[in-house]
N, C-alpha and C positions, 0 to 999 in steps of 0.2 A: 504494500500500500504506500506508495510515492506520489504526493500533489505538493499542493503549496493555497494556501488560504489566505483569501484578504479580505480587510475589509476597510472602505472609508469612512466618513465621516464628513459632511457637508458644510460648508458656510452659508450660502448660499447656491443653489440651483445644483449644477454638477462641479461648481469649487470644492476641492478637498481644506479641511482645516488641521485634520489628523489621517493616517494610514498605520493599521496594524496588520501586520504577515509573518503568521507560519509555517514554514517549511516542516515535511515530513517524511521521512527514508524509513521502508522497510517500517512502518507505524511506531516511531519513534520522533517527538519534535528531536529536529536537529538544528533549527536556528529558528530563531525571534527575531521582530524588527518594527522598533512601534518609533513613532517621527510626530511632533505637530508640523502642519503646512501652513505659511503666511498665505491667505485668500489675497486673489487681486483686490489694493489697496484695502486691505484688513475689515470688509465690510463683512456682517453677518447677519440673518434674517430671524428675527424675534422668537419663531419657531424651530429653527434649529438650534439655537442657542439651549432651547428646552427639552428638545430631544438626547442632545449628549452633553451638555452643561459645559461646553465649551465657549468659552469667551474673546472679543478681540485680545484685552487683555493679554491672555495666554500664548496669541500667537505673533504679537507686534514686532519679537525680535526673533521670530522662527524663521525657518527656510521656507523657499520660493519650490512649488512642487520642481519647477526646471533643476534646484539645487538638490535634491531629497529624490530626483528621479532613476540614478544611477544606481541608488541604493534598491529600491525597488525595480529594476531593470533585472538588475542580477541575482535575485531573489523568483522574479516570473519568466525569465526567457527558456524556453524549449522544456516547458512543463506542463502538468494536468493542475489547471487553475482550477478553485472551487470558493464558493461567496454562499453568504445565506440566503442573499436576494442577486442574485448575479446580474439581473440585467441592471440593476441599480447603480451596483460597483463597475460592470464593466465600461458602461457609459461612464461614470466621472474617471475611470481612467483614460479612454479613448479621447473622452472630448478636451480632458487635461493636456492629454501630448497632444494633438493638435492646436490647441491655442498655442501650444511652444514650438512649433514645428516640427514635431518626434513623430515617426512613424510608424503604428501600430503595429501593421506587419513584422517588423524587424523584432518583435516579441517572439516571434515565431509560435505561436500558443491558441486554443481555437478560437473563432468570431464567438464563440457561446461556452460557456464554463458549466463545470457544475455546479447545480444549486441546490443547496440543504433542505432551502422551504420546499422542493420539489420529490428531495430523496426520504 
């Protein structure tokens, strides 16, 4: 049993403000990897704020998902992705690297992951 899980966290729409990822070998965690992300100009919507109690505060002197992407680059590439709501997570990962000009493909990982609310 070999994936990797993720999941984000929103500021607003598909802005990430946090990302947690574990990797898993042979059903054993073999790495962790949790990041807050600065949202474009640190704005956040009243409701997500509520949902995971993250605040601008929290992320004013965070990294920029472009700085935090390497890390999660090399954590997702040429693996079995899996999300609790994947089409959720995989759009704010997609639409992220594209604001930054990152190429989805070059993940090499499929258009649709597995989902937990589904398994």
């Amino acid at each position: 049993m070999n994936f990797t899980a993720i999941d984000f966290e929103t500021a607003t729409a598909y802005h990430p403000c946090s990302v947690g990822i574990v990797t898993v070998e042979n059903g054993i965690i073999v790495d962790e990897f949790v990041s807050l992300i600065k949202p474009p100009n640190n704005i956040y919507s009243p409701f997500t704020i509520q949902v995971h109690g993250i605040y601008p505060s929290h992320t004013v002197n965070a990294k920029s998902f472009l700085q935090v992407y390497p890390e999660i680059e090399k954590r997702l590439k040429n693996r079995i992705v899996v999300a609790h709501n994947e089409s959720f997570d995989r759009n704010v990962l997609s639409k992220s690297m594209a604001l930054y000009g990152l190429q989805y493909e070059d993940l090499n990982i499929p258009t649709r992951w597995e989902c937990t609310k589904n398994i």
